[in-house]
C-alpha positions in Angstrom: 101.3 -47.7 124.5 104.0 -46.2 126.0 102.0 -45.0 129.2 101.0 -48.8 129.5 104.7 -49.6 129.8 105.0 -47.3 132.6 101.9 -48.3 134.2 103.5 -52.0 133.7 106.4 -50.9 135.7 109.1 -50.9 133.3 111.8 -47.9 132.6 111.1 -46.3 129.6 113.2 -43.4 128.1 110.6 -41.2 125.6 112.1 -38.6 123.2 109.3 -36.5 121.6 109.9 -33.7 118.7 107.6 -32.5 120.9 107.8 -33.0 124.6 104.6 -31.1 125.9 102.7 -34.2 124.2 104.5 -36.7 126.6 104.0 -34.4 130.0 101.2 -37.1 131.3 104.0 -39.2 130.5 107.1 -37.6 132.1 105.0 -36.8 135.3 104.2 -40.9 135.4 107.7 -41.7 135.4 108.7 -42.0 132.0 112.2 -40.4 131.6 112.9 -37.5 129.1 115.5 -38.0 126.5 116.9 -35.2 124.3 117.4 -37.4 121.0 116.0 -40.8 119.6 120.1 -41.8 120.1 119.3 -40.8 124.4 116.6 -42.9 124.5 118.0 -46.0 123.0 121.7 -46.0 125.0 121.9 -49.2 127.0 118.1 -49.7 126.0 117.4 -53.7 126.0 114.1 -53.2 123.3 113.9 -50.2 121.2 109.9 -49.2 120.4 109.2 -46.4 117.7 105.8 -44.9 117.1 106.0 -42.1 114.4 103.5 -40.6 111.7 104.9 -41.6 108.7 109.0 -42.8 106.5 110.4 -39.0 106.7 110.0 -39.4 110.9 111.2 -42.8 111.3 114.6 -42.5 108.9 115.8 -39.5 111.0 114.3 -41.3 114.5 116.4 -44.5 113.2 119.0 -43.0 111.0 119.5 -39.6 111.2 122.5 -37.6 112.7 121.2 -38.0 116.4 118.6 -41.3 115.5 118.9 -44.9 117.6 121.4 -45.8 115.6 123.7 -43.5 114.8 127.3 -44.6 114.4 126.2 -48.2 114.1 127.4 -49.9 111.0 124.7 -49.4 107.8 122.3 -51.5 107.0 123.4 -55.0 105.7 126.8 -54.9 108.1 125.4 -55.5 111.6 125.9 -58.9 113.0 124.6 -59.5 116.0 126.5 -61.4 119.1 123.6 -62.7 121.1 123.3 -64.7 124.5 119.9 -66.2 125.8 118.2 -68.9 125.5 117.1 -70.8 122.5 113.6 -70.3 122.8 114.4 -66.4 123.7 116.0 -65.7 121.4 113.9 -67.3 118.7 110.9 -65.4 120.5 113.0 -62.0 119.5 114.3 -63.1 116.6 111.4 -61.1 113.8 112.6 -58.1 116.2 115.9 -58.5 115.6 116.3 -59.5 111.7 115.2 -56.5 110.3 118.1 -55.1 111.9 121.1 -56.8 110.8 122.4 -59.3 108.4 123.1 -62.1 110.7 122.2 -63.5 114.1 125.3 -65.6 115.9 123.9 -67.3 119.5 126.8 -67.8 121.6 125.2 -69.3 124.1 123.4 -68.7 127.6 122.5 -64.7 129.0 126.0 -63.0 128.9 127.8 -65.2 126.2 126.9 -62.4 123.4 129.0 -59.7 125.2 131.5 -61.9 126.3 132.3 -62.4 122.7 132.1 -58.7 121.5 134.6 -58.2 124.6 136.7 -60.6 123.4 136.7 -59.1 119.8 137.0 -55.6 121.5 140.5 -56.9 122.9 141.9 -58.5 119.8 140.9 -55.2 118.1 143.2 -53.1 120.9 145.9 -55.5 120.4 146.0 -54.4 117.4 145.9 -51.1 117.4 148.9 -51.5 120.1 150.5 -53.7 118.0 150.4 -51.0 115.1 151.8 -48.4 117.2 154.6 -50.0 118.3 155.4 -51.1 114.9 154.8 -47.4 113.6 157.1 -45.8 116.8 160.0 -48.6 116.0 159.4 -47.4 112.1 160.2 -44.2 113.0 163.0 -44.9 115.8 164.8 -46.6 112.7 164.6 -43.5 110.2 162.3 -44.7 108.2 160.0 -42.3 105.7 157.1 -42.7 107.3 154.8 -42.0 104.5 155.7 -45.1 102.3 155.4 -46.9 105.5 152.0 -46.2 106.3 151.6 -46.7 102.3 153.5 -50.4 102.8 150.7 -51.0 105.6 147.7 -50.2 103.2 148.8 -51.9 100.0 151.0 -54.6 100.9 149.2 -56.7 104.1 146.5 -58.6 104.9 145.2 -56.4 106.8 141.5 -55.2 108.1 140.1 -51.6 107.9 141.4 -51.0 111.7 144.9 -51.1 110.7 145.4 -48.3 107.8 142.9 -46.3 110.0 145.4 -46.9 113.2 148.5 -45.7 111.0 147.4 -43.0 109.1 146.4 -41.6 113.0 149.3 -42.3 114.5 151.7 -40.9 111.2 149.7 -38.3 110.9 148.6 -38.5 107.4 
């Protein structure tokens, strides 16, 4: 399958347990990737072929799998932009994956939402830090403050991460 990818003209990124099996492959343009996680950066489809459950948790989910350091199972929501029709022509792809599917519109909309939330989310964590350094200026004790932070806001995961870092704890 994969060598009628290739032969179809499109890039694709192979990572084999055991790379002498994909040499026809390699030599036909296919690119070599050290891990599962190599081959899917910046991938736009993800295909697996393995034997059997054992192979495809660790090419999925193991230490260096596809998606390693992506939120478990039952988190992921994903920000998508195409088309309607696209995207409801990917969407049996793309359930098993997450938890939710959110169109934001036309080709691009999806990551100009997750930029957007990637800003808010630096705000924060600037925010934080200058609330943590004008803590400090004033005397304060900063474990109780960093304790005041975790108990005593609304706050998300990000921000008791963002002070226990920047107090040290």
């Amino acid at each position: 399958m994969a060598g009628r990818m290739v032969g179809a003209g499109h890039e694709v990124r192979i990572y084999n347990r055991s790379p002498g099996k994909a040499a026809d492959l390699f030599a036909r343009g296919a690119i070599a990737a050290d891990t599962p996680r190599a081959a899917a950066q910046g991938a736009e489809t993800i295909i697996s072929m393995v034997a059997d459950d054992d192979a495809s948790r660790a090419v999925w989910s193991g230490p260096d799998g596809a998606l390693a350091g992506a939120p478990a199972a039952g988190e992921l929501t994903l920000f998508a932009g195409a088309s309607a029709a696209d995207l409801e022509a990917v969407r049996p792809l793309l359930e098993p994956l997450c938890t939710s599917i959110v169109r934001f519109g036309e080709v691009g909309a999806g990551t100009a939402y997750k930029l957007m939330q990637n800003l808010l989310g630096s705000i924060q964590i600037a925010a934080t830090a200058e609330a943590l350094r004008t803590a400090e200026l004033a005397g304060l004790d900063m474990p109780p403050v960093r304790l005041g932070r975790v108990h005593r806001t609304r706050c998300g995961r990000l921000m008791p991460m963002v002070s226990g870092q920047v107090v040290g704890l």
